[in-house]
N, CA, C and O atoms as a printed pandas DataFrame, in Angstrom:
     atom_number atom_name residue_name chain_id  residue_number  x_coord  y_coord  z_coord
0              1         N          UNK        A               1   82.615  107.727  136.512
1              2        CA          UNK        A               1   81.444  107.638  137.347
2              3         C          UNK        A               1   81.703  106.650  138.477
3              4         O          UNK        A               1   81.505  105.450  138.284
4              5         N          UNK        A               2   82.179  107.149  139.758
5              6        CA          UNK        A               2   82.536  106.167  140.769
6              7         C          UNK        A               2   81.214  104.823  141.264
7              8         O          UNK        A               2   81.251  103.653  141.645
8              9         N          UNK        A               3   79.841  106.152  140.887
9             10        CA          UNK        A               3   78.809  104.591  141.546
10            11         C          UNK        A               3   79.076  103.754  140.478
11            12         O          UNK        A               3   79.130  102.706  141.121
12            13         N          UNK        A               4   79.292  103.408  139.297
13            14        CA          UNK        A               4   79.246  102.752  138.188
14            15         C          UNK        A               4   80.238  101.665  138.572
15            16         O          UNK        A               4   79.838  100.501  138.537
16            17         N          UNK        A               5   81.697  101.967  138.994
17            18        CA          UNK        A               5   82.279  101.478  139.333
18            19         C          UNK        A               5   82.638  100.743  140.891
19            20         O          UNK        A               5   83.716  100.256  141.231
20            21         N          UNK        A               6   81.638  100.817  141.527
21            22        CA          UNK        A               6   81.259  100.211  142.658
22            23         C          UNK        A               6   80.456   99.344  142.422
23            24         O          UNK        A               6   80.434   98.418  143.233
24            25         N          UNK        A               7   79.506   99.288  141.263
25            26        CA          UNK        A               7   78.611   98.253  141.227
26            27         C          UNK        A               7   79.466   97.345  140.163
27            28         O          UNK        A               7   78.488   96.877  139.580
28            29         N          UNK        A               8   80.073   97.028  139.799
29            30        CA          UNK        A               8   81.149   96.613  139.153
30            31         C          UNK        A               8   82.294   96.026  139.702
31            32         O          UNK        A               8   83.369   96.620  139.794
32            33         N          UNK        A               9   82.052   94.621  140.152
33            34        CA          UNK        A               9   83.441   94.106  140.770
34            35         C          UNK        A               9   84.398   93.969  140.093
35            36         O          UNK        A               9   85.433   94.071  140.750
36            37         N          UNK        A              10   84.600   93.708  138.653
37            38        CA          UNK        A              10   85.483   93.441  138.105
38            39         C          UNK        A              10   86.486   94.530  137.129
39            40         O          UNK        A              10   87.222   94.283  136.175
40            41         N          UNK        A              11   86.085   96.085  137.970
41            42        CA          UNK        A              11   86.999   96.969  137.612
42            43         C          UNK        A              11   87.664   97.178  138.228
43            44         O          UNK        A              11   87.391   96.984  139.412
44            45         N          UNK        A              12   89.038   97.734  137.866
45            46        CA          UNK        A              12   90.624   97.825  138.582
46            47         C          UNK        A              12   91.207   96.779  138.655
47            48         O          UNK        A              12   91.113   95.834  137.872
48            49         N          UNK        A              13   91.900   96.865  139.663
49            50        CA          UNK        A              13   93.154   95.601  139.738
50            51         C          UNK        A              13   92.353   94.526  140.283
51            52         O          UNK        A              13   93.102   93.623  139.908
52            53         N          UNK        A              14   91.464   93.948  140.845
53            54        CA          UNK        A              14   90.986   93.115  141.295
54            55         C          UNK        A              14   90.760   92.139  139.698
55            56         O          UNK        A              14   91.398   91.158  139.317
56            57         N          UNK        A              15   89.602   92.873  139.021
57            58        CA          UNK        A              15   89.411   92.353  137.608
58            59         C          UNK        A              15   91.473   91.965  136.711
59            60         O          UNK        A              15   91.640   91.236  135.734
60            61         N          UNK        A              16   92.112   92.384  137.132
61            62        CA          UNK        A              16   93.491   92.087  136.498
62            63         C          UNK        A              16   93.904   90.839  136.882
63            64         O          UNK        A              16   94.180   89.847  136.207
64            65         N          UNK        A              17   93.907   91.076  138.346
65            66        CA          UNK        A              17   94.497   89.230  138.766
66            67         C          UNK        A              17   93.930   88.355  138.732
67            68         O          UNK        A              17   94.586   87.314  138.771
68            69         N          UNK        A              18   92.297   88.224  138.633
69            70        CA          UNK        A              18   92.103   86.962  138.382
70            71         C          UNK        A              18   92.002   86.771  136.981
71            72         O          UNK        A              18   91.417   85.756  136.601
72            73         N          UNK        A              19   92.358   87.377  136.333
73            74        CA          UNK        A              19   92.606   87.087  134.736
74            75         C          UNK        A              19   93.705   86.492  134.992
75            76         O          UNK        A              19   93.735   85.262  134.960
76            77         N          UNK        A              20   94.768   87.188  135.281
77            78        CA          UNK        A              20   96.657   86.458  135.804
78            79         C          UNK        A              20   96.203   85.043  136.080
79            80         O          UNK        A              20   96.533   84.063  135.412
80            81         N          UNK        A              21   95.201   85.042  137.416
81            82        CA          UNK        A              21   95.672   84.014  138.258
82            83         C          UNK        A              21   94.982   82.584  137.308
83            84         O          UNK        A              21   95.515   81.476  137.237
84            85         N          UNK        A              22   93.609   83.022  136.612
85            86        CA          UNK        A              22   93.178   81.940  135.799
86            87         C          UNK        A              22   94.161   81.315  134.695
87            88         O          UNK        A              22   94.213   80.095  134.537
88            89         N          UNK        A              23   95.104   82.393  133.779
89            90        CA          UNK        A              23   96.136   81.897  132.807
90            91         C          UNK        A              23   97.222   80.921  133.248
91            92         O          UNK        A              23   97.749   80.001  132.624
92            93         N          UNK        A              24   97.490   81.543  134.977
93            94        CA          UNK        A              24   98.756   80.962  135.608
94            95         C          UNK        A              24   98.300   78.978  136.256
95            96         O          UNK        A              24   99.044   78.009  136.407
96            97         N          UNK        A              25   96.791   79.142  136.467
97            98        CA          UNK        A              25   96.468   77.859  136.887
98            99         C          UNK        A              25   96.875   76.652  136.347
99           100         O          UNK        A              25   97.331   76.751  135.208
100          101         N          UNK        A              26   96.845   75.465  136.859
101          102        CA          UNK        A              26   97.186   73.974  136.700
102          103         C          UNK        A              26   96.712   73.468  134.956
103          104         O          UNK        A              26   95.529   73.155  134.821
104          105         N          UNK        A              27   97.362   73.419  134.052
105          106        CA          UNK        A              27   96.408   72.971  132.850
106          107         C          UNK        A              27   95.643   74.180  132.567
107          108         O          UNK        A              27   95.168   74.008  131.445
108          109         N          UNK        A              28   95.309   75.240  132.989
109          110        CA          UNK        A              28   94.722   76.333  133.028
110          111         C          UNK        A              28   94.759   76.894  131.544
111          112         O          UNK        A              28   94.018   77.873  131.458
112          113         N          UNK        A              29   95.237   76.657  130.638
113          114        CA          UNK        A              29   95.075   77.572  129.140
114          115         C          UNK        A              29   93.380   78.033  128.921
115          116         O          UNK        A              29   92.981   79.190  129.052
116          117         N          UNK        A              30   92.475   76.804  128.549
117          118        CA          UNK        A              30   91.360   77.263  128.648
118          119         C          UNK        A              30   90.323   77.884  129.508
119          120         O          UNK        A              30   89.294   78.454  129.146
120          121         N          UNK        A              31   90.818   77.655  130.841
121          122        CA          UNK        A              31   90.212   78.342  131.983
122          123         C          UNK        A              31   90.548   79.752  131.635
123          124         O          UNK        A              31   89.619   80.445  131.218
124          125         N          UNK        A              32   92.176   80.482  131.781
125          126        CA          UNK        A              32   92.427   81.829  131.592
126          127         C          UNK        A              32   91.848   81.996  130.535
127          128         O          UNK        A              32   91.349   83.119  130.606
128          129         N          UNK        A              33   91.534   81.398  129.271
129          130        CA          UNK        A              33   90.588   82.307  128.065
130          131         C          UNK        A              33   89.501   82.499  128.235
131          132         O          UNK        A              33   89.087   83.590  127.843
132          133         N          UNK        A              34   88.436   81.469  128.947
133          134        CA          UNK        A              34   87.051   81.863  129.574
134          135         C          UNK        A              34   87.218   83.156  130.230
135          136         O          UNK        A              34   86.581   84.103  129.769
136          137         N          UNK        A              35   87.836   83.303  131.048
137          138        CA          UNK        A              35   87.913   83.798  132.060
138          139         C          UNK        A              35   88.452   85.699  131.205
139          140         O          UNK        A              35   88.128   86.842  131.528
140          141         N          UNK        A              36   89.075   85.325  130.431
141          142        CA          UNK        A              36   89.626   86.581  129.762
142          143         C          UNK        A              36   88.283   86.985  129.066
143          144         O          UNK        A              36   87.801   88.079  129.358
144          145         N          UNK        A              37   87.761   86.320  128.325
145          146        CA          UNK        A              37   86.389   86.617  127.784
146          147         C          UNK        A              37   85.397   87.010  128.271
147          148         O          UNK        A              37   84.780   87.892  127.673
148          149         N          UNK        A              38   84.995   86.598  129.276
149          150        CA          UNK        A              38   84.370   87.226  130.234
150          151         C          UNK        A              38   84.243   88.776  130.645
151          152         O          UNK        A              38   83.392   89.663  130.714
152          153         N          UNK        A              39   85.790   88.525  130.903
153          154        CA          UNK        A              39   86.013   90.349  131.552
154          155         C          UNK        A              39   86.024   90.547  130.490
155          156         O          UNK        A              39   84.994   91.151  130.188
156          157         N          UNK        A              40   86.686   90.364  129.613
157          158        CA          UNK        A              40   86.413   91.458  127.909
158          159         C          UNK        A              40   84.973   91.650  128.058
159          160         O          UNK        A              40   84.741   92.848  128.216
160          161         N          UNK        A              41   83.874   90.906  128.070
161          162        CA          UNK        A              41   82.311   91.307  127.809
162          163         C          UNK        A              41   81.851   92.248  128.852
163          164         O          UNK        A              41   80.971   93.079  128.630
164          165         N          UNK        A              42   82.504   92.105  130.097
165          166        CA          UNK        A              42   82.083   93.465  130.975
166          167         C          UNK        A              42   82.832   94.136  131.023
167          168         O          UNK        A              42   82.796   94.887  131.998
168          169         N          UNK        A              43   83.859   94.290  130.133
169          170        CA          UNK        A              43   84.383   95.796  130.245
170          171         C          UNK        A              43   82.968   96.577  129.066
171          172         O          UNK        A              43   82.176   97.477  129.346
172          173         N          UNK        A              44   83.141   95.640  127.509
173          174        CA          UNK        A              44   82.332   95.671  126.702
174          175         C          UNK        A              44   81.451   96.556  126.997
175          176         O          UNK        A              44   81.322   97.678  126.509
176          177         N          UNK        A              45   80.546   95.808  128.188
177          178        CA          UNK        A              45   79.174   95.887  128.306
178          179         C          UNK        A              45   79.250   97.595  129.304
179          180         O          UNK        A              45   78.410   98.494  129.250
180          181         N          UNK        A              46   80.013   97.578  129.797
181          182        CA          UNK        A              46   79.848   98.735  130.934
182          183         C          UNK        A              46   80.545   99.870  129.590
183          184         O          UNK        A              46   79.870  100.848  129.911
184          185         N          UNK        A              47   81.045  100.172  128.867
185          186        CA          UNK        A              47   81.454  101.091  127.933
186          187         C          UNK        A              47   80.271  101.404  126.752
187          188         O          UNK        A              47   80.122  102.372  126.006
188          189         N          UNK        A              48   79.522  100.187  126.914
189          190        CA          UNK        A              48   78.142  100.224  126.110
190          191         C          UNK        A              48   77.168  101.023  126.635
191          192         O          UNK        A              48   76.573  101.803  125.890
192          193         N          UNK        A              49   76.839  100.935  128.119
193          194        CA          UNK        A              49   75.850  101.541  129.082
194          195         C          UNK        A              49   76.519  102.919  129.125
195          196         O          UNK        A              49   75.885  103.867  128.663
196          197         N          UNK        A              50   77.760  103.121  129.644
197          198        CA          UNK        A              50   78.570  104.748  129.736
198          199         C          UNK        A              50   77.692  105.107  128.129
199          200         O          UNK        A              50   76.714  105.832  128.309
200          201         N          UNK        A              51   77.835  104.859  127.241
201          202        CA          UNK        A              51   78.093  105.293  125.764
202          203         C          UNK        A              51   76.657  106.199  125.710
203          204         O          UNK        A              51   76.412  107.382  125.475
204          205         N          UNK        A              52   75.656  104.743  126.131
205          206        CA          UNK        A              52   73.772  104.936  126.006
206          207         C          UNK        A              52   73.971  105.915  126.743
207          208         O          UNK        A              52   73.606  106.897  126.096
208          209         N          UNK        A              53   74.434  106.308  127.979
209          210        CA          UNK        A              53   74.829  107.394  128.682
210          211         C          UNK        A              53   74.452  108.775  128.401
211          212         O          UNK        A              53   73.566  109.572  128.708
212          213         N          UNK        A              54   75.401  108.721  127.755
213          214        CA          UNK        A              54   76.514  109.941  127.054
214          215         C          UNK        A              54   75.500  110.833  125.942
215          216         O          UNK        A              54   75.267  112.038  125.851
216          217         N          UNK        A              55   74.954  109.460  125.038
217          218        CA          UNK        A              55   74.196  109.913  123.894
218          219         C          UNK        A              55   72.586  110.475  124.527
219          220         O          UNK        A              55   71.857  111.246  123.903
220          221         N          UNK        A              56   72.369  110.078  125.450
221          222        CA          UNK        A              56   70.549  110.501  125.951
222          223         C          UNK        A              56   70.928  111.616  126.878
223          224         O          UNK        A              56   70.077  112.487  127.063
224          225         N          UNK        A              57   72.381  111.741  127.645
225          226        CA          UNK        A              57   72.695  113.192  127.987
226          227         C          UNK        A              57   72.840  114.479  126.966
227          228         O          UNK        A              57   72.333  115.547  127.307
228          229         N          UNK        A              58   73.605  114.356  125.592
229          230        CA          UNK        A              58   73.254  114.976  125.025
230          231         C          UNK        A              58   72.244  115.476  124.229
231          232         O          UNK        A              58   72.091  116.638  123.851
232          233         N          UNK        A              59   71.244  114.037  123.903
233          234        CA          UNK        A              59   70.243  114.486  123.557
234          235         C          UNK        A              59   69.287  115.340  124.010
235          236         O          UNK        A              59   68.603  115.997  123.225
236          237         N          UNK        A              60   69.139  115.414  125.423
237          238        CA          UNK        A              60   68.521  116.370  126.564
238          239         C          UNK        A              60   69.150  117.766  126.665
239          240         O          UNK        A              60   68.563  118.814  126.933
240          241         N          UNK        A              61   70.318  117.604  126.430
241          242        CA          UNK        A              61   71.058  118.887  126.679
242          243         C          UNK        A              61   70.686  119.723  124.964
243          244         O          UNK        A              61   70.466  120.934  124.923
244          245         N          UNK        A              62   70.674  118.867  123.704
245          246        CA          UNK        A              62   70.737  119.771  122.641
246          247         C          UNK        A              62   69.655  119.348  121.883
247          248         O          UNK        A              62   69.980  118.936  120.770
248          249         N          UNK        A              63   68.332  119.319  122.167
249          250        CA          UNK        A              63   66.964  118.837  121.639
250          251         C          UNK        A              63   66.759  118.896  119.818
251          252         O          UNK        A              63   66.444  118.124  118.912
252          253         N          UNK        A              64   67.195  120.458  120.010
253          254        CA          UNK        A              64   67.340  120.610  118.135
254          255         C          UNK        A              64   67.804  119.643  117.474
255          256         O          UNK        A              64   67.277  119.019  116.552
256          257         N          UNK        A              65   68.946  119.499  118.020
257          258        CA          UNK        A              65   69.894  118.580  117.111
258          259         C          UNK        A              65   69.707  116.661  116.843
259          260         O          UNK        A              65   70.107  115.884  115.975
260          261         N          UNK        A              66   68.738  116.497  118.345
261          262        CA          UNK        A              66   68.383  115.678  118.687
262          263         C          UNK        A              66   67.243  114.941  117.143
263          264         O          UNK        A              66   67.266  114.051  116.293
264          265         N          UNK        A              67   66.384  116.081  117.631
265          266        CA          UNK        A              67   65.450  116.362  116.604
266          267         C          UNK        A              67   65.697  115.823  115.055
267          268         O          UNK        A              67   65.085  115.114  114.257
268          269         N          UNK        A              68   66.905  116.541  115.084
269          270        CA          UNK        A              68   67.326  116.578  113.098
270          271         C          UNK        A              68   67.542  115.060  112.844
271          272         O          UNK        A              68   67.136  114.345  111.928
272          273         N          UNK        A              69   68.724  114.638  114.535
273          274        CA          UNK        A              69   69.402  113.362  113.736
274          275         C          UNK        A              69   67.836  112.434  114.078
275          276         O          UNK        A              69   68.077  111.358  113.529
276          277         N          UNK        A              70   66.910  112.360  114.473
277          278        CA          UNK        A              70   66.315  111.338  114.411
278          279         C          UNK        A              70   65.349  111.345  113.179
279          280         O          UNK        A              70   64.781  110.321  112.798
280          281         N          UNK        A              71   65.115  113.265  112.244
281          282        CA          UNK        A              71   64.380  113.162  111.508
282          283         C          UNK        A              71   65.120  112.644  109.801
283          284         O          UNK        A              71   64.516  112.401  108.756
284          285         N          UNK        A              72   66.543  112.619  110.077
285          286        CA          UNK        A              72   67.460  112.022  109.467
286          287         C          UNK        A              72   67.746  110.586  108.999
287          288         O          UNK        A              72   68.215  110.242  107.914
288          289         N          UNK        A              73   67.364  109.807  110.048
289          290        CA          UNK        A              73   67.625  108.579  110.475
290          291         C          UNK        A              73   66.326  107.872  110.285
291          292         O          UNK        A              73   66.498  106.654  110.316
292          293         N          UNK        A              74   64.955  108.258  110.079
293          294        CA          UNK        A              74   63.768  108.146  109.622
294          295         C          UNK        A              74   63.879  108.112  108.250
295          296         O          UNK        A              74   63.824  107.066  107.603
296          297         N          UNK        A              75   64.054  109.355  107.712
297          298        CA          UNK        A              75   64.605  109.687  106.448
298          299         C          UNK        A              75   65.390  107.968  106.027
299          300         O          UNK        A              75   64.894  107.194  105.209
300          301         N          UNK        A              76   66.483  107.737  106.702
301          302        CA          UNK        A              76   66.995  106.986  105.714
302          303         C          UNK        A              76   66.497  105.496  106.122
303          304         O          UNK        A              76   67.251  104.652  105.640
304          305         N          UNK        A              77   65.364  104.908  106.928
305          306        CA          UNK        A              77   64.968  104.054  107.166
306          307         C          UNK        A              77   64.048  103.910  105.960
307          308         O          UNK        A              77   63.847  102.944  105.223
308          309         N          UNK        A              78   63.488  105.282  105.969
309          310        CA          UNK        A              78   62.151  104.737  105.113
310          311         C          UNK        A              78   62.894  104.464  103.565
311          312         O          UNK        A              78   62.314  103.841  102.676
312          313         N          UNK        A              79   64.158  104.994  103.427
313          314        CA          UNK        A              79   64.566  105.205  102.098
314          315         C          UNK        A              79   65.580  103.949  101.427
315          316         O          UNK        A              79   66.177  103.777  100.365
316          317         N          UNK        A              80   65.362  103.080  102.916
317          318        CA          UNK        A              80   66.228  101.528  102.602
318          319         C          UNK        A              80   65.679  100.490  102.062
319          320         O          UNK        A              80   64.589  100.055  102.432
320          321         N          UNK        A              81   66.507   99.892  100.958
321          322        CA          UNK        A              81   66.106   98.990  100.255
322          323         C          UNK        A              81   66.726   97.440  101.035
323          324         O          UNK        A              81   67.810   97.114  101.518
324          325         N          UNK        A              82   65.400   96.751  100.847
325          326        CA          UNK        A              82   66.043   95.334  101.554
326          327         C          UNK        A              82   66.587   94.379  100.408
327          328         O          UNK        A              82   67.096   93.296  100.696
């Protein structure tokens, strides 16, 4: 999804080097791990949103099925023991 990735500075190579350039810095060990963590959480987070995506596209596209897994998933809410 290119708009996805326009609103997203830290995909492609841009997001690569300043990971590099934070590890390569002065005393820098803990800076490059912030800094690695970070982008790990928005890659995370943007594969999370694609995902929510993905699942409410199909749900629209196949309603039946939609249907079952949520009358499924009710099913086993009500049927959980705490």
């Amino acid at each position: 999804m290119p708009e996805q990735e326009d609103r997203d500075p830290s995909a492609g190579a841009a997001g690569a080097s300043r990971v590099s350039r934070g590890a390569e810095g002065a005393g820098g060990g803990a800076f490059g791990e912030v800094d690695w963590e970070a982008e790990r959480r928005r890659r995370r987070a943007r594969f999370l949103r694609e995902l929510a995506e993905a699942r409410a596209l199909r749900d629209r596209v196949q309603p039946r099925r939609a249907k079952a897994a949520r009358l499924r998933h009710a099913m086993r809410m009500r049927t959980f023991r705490w």
